[in-house]
PDB file of N, CA, C and O in Angstrom, chain B, residues numbered from 101:
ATOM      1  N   UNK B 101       4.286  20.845 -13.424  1.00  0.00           N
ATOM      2  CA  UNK B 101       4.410  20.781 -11.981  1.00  0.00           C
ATOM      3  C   UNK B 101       4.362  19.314 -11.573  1.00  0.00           C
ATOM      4  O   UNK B 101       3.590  18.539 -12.137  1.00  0.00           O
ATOM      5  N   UNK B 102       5.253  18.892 -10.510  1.00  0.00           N
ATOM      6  CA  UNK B 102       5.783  17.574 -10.548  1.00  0.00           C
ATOM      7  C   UNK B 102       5.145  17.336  -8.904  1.00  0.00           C
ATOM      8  O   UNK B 102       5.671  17.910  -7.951  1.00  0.00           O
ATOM      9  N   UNK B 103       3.953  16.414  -8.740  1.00  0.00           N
ATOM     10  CA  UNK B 103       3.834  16.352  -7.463  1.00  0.00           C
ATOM     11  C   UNK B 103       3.864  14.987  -7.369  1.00  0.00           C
ATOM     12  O   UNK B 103       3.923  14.159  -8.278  1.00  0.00           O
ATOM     13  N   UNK B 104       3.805  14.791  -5.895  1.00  0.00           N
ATOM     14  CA  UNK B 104       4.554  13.656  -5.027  1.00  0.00           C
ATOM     15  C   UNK B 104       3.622  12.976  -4.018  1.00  0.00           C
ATOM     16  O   UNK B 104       3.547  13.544  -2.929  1.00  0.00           O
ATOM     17  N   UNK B 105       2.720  11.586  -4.226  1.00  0.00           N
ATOM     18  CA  UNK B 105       1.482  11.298  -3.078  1.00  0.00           C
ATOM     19  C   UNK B 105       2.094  11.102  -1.994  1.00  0.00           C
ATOM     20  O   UNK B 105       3.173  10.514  -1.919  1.00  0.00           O
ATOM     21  N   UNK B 106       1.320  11.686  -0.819  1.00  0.00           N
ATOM     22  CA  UNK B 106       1.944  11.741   0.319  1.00  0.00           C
ATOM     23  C   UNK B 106       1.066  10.416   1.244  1.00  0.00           C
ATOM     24  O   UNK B 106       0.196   9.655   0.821  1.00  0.00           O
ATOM     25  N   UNK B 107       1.495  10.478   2.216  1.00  0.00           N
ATOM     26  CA  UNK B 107       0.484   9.530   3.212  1.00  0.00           C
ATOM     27  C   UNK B 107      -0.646   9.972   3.484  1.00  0.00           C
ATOM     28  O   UNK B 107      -1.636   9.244   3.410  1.00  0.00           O
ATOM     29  N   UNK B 108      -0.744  11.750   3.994  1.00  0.00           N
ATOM     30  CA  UNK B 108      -1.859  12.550   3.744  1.00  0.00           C
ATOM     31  C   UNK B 108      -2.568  12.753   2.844  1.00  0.00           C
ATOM     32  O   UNK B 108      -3.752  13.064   2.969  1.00  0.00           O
ATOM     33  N   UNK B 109      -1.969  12.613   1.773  1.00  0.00           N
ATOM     34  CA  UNK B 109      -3.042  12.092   0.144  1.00  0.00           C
ATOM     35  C   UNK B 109      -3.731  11.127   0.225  1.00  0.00           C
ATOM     36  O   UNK B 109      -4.894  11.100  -0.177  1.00  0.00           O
ATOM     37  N   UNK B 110      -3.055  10.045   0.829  1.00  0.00           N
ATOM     38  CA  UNK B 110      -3.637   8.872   0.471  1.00  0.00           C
ATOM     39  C   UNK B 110      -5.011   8.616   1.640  1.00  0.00           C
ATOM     40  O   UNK B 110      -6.100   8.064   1.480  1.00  0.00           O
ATOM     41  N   UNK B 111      -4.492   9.173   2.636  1.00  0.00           N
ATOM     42  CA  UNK B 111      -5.917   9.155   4.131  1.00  0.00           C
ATOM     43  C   UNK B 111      -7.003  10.277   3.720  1.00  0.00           C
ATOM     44  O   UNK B 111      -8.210  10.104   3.891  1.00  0.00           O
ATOM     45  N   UNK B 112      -6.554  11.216   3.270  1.00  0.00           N
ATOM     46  CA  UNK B 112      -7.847  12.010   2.634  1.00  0.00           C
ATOM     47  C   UNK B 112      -8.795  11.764   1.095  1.00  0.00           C
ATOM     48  O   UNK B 112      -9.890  12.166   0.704  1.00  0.00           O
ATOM     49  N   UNK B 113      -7.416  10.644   0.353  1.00  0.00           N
ATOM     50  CA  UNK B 113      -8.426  10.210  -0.435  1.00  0.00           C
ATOM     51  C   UNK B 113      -9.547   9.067  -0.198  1.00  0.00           C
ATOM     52  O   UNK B 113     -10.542   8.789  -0.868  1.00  0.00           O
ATOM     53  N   UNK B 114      -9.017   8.486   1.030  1.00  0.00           N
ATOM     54  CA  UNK B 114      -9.576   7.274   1.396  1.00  0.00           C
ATOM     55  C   UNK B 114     -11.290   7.887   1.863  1.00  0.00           C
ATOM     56  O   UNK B 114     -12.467   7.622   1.619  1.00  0.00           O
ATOM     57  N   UNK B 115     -10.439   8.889   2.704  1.00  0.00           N
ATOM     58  CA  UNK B 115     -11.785   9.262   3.398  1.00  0.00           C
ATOM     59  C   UNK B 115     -13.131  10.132   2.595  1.00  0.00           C
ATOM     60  O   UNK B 115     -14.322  10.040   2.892  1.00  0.00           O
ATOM     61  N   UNK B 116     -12.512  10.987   1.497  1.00  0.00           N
ATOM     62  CA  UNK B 116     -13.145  11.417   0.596  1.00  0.00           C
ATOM     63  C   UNK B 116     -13.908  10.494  -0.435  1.00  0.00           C
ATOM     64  O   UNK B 116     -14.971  10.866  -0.933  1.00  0.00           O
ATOM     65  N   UNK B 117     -13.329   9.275  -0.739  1.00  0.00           N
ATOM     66  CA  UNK B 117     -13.928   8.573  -1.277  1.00  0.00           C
ATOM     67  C   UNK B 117     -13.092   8.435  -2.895  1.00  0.00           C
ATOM     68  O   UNK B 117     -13.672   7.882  -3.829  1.00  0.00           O
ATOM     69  N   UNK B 118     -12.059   8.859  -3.008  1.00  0.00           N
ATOM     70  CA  UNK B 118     -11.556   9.363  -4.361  1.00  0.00           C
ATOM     71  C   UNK B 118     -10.584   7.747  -4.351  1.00  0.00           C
ATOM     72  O   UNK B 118     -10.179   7.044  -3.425  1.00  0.00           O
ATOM     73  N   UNK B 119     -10.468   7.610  -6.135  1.00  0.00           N
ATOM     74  CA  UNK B 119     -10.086   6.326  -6.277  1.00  0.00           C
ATOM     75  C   UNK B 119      -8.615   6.139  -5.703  1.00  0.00           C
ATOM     76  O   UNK B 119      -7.756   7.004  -5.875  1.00  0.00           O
ATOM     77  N   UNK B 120      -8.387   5.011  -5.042  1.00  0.00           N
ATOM     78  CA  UNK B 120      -7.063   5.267  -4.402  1.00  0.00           C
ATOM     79  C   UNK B 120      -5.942   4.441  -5.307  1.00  0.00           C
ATOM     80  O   UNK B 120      -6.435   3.565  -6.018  1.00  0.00           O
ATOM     81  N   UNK B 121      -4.113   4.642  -5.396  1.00  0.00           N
ATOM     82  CA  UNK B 121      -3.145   5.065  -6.233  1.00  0.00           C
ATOM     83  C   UNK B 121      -3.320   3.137  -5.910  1.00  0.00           C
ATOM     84  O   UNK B 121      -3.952   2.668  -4.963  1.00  0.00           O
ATOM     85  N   UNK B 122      -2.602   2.346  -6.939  1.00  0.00           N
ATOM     86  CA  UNK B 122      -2.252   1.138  -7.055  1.00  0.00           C
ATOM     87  C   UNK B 122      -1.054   0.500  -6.620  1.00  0.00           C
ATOM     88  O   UNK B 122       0.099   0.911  -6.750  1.00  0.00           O
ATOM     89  N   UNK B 123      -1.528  -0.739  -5.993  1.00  0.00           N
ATOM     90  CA  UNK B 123      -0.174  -0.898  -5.399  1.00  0.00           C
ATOM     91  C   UNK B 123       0.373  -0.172  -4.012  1.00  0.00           C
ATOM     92  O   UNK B 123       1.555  -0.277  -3.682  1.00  0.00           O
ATOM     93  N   UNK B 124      -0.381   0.409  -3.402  1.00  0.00           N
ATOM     94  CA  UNK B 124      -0.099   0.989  -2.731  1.00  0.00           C
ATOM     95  C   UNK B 124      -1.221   0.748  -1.258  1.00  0.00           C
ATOM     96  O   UNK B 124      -2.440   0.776  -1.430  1.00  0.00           O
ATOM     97  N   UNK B 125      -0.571   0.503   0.241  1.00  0.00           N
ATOM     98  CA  UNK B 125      -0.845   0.348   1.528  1.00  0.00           C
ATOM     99  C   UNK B 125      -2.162   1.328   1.597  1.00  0.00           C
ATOM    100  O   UNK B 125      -1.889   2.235   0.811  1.00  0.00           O
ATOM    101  N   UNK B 126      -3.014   1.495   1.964  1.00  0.00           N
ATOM    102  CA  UNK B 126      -3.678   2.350   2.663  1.00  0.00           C
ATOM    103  C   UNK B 126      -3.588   2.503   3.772  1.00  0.00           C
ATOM    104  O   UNK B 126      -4.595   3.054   4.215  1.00  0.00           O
ATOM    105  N   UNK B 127      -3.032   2.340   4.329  1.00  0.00           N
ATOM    106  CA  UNK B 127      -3.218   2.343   6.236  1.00  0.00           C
ATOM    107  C   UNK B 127      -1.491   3.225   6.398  1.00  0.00           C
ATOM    108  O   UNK B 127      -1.332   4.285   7.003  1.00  0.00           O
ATOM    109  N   UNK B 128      -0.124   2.254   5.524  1.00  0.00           N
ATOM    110  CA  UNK B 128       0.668   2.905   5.713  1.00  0.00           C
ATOM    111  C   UNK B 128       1.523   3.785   4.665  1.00  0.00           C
ATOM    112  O   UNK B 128       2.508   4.510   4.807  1.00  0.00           O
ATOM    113  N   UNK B 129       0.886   3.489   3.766  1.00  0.00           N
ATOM    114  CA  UNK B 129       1.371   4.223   2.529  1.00  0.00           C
ATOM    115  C   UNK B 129       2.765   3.462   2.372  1.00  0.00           C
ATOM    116  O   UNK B 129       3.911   3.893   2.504  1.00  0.00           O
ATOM    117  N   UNK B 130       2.338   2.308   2.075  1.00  0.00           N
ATOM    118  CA  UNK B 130       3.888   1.657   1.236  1.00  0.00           C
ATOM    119  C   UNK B 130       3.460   1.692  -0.152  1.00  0.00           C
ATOM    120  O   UNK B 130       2.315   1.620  -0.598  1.00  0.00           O
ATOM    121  N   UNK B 131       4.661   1.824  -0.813  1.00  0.00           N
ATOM    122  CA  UNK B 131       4.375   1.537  -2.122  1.00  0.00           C
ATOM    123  C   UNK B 131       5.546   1.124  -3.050  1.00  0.00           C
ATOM    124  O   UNK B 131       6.543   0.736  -2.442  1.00  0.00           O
ATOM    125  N   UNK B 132       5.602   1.128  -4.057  1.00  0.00           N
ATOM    126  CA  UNK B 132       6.749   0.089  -4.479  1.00  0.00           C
ATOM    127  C   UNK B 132       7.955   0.521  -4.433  1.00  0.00           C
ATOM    128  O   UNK B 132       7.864   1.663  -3.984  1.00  0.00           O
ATOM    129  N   UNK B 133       9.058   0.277  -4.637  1.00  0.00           N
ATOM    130  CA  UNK B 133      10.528   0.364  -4.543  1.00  0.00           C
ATOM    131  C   UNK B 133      11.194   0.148  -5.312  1.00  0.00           C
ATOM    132  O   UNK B 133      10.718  -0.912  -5.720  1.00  0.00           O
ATOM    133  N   UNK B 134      12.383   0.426  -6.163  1.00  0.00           N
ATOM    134  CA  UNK B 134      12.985  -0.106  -7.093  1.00  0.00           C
ATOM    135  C   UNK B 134      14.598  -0.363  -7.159  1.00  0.00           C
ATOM    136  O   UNK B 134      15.399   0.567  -7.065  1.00  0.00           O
ATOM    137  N   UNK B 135      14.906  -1.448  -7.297  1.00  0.00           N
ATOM    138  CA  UNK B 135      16.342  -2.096  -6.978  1.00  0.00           C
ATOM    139  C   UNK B 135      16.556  -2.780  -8.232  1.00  0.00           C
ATOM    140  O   UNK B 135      15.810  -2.979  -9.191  1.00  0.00           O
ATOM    141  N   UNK B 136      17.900  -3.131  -7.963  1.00  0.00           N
ATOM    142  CA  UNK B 136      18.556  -3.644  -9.124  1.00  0.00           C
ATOM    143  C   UNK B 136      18.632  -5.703  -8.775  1.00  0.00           C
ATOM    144  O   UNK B 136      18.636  -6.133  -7.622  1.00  0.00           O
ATOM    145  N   UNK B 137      18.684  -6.689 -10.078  1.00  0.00           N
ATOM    146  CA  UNK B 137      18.560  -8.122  -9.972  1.00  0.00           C
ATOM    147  C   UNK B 137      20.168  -8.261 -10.296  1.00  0.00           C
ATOM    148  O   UNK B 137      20.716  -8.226 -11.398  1.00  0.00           O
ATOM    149  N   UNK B 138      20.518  -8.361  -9.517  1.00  0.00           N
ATOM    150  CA  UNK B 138      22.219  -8.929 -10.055  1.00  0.00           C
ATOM    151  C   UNK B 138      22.643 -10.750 -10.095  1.00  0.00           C
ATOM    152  O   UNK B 138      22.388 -11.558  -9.203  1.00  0.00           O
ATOM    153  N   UNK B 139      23.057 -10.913 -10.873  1.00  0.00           N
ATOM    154  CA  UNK B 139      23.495 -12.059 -11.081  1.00  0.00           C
ATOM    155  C   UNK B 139      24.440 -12.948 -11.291  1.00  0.00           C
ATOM    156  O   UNK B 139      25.329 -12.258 -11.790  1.00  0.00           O
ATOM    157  N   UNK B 140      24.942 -14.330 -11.223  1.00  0.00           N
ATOM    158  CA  UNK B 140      25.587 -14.794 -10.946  1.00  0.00           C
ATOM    159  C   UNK B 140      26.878 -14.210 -11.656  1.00  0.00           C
ATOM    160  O   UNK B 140      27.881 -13.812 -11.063  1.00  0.00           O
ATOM    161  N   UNK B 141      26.702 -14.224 -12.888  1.00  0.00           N
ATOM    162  CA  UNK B 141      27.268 -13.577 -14.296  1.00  0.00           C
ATOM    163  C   UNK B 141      27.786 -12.196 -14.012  1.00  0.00           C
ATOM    164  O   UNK B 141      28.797 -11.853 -14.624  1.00  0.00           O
ATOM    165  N   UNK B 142      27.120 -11.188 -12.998  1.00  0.00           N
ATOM    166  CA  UNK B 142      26.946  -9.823 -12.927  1.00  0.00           C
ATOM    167  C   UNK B 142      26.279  -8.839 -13.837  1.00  0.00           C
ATOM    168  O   UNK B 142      26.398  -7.632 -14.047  1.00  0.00           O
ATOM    169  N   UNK B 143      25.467  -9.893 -14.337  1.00  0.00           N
ATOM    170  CA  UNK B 143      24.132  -9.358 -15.172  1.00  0.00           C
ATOM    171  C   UNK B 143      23.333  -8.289 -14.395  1.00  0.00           C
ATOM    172  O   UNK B 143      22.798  -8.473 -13.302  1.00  0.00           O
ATOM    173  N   UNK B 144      23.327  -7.306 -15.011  1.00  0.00           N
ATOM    174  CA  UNK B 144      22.356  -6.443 -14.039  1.00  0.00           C
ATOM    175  C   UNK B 144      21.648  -6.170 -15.111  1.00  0.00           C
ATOM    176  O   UNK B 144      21.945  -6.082 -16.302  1.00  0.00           O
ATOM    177  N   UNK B 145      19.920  -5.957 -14.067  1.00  0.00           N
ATOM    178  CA  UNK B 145      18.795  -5.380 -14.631  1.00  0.00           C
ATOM    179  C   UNK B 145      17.465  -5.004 -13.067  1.00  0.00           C
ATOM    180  O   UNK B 145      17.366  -5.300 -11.877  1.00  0.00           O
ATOM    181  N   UNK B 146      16.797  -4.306 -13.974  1.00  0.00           N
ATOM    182  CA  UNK B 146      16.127  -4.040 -12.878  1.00  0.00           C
ATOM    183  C   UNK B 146      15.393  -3.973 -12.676  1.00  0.00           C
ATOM    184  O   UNK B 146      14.746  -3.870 -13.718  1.00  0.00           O
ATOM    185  N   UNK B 147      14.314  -3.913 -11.239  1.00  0.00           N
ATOM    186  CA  UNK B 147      13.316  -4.681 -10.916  1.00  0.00           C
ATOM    187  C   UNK B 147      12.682  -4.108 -10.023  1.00  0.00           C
ATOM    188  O   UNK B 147      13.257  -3.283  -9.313  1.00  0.00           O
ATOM    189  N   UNK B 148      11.458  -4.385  -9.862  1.00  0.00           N
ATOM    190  CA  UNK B 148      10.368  -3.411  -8.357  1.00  0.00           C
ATOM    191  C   UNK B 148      10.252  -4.728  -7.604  1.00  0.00           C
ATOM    192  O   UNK B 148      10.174  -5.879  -8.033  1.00  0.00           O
ATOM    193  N   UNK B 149      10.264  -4.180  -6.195  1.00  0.00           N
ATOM    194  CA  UNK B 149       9.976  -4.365  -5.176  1.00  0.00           C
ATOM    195  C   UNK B 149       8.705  -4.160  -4.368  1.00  0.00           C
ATOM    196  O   UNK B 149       8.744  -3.266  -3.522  1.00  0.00           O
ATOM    197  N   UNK B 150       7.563  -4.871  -4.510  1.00  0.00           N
ATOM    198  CA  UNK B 150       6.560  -4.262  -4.681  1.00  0.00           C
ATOM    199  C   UNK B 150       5.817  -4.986  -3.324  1.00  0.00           C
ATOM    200  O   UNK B 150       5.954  -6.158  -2.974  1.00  0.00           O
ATOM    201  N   UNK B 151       4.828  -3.727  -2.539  1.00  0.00           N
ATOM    202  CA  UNK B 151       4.251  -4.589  -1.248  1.00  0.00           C
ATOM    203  C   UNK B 151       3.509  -5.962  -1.251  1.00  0.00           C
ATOM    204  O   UNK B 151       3.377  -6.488  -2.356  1.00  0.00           O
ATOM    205  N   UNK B 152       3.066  -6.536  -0.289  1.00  0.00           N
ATOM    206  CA  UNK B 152       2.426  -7.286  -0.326  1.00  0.00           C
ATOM    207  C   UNK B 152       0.718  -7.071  -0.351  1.00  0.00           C
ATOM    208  O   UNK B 152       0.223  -7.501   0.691  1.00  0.00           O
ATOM    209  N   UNK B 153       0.222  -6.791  -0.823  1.00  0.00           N
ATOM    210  CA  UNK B 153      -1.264  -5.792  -0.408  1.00  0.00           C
ATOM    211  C   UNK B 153      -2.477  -6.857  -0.289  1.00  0.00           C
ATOM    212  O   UNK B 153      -2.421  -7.631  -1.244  1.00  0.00           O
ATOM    213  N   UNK B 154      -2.960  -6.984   0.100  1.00  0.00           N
ATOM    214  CA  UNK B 154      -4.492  -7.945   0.539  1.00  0.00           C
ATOM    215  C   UNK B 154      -5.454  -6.553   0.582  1.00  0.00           C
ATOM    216  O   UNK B 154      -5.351  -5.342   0.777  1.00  0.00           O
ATOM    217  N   UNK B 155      -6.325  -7.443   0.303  1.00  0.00           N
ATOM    218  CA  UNK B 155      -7.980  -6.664   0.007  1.00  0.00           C
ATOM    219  C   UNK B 155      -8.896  -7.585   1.147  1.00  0.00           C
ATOM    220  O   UNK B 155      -9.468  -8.664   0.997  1.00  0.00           O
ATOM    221  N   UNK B 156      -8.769  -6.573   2.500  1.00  0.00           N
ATOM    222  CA  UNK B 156      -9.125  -6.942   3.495  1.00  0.00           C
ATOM    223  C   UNK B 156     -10.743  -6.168   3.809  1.00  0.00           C
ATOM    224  O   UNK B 156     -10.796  -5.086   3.225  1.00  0.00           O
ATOM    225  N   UNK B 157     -12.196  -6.534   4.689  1.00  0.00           N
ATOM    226  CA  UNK B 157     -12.964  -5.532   5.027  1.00  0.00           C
ATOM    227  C   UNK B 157     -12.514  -5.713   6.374  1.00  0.00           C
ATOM    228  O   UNK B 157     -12.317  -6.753   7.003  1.00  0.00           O
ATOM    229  N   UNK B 158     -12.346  -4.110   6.811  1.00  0.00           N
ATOM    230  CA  UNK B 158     -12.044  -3.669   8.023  1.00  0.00           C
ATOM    231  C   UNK B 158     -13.198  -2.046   8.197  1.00  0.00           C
ATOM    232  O   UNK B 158     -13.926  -1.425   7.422  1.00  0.00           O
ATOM    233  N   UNK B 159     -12.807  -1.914   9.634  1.00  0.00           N
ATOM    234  CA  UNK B 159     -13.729  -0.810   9.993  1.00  0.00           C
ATOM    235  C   UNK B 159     -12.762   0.028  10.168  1.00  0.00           C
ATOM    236  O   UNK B 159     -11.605   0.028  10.587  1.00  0.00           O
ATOM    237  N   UNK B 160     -13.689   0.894   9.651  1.00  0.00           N
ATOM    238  CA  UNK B 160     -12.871   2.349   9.113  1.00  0.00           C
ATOM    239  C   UNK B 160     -13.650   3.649   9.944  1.00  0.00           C
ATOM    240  O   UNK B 160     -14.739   3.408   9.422  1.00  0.00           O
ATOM    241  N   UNK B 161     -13.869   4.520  10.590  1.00  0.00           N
ATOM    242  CA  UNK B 161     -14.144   5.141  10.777  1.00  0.00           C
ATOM    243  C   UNK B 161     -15.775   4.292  11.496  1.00  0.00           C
ATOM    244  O   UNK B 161     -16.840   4.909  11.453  1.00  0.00           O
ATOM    245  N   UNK B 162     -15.727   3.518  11.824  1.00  0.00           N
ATOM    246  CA  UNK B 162     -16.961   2.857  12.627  1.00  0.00           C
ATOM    247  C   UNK B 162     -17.506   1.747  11.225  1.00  0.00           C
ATOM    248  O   UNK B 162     -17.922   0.640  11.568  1.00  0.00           O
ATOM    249  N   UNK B 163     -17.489   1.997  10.080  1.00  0.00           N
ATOM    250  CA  UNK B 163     -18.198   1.366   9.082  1.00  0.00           C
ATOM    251  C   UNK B 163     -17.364   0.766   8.148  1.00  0.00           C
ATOM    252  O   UNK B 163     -16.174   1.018   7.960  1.00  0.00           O
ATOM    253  N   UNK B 164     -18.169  -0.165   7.487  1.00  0.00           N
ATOM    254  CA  UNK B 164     -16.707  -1.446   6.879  1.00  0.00           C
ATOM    255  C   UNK B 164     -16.333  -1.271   5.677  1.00  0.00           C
ATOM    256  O   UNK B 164     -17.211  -1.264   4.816  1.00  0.00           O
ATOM    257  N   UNK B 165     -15.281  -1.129   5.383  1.00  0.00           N
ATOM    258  CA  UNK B 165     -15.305  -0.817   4.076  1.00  0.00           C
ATOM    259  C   UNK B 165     -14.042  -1.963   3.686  1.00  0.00           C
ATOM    260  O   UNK B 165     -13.428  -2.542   4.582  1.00  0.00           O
ATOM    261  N   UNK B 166     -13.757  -2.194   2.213  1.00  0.00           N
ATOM    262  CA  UNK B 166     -12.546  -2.888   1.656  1.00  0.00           C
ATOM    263  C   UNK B 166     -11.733  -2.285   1.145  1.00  0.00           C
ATOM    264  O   UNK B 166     -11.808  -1.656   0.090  1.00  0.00           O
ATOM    265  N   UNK B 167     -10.476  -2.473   2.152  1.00  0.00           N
ATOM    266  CA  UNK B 167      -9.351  -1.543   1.764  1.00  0.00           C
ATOM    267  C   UNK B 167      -8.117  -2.869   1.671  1.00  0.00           C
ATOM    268  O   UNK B 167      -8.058  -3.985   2.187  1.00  0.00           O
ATOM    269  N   UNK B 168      -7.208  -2.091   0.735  1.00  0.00           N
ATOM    270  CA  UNK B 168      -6.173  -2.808   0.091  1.00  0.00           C
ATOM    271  C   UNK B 168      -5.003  -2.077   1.280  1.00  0.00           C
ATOM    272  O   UNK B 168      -4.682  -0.890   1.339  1.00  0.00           O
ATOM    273  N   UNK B 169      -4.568  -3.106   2.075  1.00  0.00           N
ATOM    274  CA  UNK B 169      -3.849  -3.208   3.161  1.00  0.00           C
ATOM    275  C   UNK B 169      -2.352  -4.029   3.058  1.00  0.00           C
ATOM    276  O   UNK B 169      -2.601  -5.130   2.569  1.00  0.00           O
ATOM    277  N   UNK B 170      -1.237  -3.931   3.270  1.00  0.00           N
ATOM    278  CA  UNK B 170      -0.186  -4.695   3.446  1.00  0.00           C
ATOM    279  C   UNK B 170      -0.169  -5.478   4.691  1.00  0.00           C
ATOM    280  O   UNK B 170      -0.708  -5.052   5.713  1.00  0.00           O
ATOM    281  N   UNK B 171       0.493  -6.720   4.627  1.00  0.00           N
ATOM    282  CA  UNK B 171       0.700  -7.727   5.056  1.00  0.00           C
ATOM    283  C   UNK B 171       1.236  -7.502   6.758  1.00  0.00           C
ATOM    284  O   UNK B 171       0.757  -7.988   7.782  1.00  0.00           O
ATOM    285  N   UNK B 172       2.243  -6.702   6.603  1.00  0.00           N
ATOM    286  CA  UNK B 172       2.454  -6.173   7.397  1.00  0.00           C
ATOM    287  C   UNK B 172       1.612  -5.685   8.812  1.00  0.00           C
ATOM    288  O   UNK B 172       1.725  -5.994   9.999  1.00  0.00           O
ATOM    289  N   UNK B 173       0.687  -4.737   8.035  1.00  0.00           N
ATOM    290  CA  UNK B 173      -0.255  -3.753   8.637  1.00  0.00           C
ATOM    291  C   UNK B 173      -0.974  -4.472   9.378  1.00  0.00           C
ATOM    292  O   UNK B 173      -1.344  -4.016  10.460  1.00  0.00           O
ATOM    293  N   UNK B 174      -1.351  -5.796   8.963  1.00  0.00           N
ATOM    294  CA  UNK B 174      -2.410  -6.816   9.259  1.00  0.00           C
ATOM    295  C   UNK B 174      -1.701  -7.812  10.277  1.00  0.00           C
ATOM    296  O   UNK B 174      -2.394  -8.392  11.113  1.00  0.00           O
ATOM    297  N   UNK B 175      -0.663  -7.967  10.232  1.00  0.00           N
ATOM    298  CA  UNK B 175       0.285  -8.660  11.385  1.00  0.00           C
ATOM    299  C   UNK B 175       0.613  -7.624  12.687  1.00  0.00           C
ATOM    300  O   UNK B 175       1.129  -7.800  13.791  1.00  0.00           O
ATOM    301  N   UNK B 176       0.196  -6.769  12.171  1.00  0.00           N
ATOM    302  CA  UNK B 176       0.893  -5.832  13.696  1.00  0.00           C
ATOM    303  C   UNK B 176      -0.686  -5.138  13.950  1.00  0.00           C
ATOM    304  O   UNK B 176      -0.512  -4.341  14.872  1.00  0.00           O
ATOM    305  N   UNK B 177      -1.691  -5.107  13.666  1.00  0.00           N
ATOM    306  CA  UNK B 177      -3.175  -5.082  14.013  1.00  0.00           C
ATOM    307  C   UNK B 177      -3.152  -3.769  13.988  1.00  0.00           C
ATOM    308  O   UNK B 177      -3.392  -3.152  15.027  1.00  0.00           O
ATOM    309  N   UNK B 178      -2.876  -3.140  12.871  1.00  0.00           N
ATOM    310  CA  UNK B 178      -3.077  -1.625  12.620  1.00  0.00           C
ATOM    311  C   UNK B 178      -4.224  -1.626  12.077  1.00  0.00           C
ATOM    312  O   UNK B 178      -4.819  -0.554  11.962  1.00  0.00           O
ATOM    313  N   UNK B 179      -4.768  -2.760  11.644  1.00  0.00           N
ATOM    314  CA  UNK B 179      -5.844  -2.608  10.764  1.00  0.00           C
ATOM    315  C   UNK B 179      -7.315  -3.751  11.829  1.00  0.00           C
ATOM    316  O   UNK B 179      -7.071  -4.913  12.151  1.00  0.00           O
ATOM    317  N   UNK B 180      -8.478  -3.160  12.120  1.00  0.00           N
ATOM    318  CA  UNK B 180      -8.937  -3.908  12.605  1.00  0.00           C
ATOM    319  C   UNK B 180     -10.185  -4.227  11.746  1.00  0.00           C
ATOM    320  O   UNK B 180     -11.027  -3.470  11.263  1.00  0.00           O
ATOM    321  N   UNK B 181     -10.037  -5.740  11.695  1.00  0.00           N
ATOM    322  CA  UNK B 181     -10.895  -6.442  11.057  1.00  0.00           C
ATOM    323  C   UNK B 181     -12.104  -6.502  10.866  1.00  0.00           C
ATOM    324  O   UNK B 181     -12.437  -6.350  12.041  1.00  0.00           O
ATOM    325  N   UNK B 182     -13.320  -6.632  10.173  1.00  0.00           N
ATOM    326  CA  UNK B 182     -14.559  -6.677  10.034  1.00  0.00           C
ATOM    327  C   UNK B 182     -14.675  -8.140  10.563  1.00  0.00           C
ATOM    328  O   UNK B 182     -13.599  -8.731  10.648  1.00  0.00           O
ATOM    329  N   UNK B 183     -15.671  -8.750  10.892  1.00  0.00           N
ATOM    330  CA  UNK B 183     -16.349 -10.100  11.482  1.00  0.00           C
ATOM    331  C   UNK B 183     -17.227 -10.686   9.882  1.00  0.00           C
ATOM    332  O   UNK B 183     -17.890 -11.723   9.886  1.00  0.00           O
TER     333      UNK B 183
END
């Protein structure tokens, strides 16, 4: 059986406390991507695209915890900061 982490996986593991997937947003559930490197030659091979993630403490539910956040998330203040 072939399952698939959802965004809802990832907010109930957060909140449960369960180890969370690598590489991967907590706030928006990005996670990596995969594209091809083409080259001058037309060499192809291929390559991930992978978020930017920071290990930020922010408040989570009133209390601070360190969550691995994208760059993103943190520029558009989805994520609010610990002091």
């Amino acid at each position: 059986v072939c399952y698939t982490w959802t965004f809802r996986d990832a907010f109930w593991a957060s909140v449960v406390g369960l180890p969370n997937m690598a590489k991967h947003c907590e706030v928006c559930g990005k996670t990596p991507v995969v594209g091809r490197t083409l080259s001058h030659a037309h060499n192809v091979r291929a390559r991930r695209f992978e978020p930017n993630l920071q290990r930020v403490r922010a408040v989570v539910n009133g209390a601070v915890r360190r969550i691995r956040v994208c760059t993103r998330c943190i520029r558009s203040n989805k994520v609010v900061k610990a002091a």
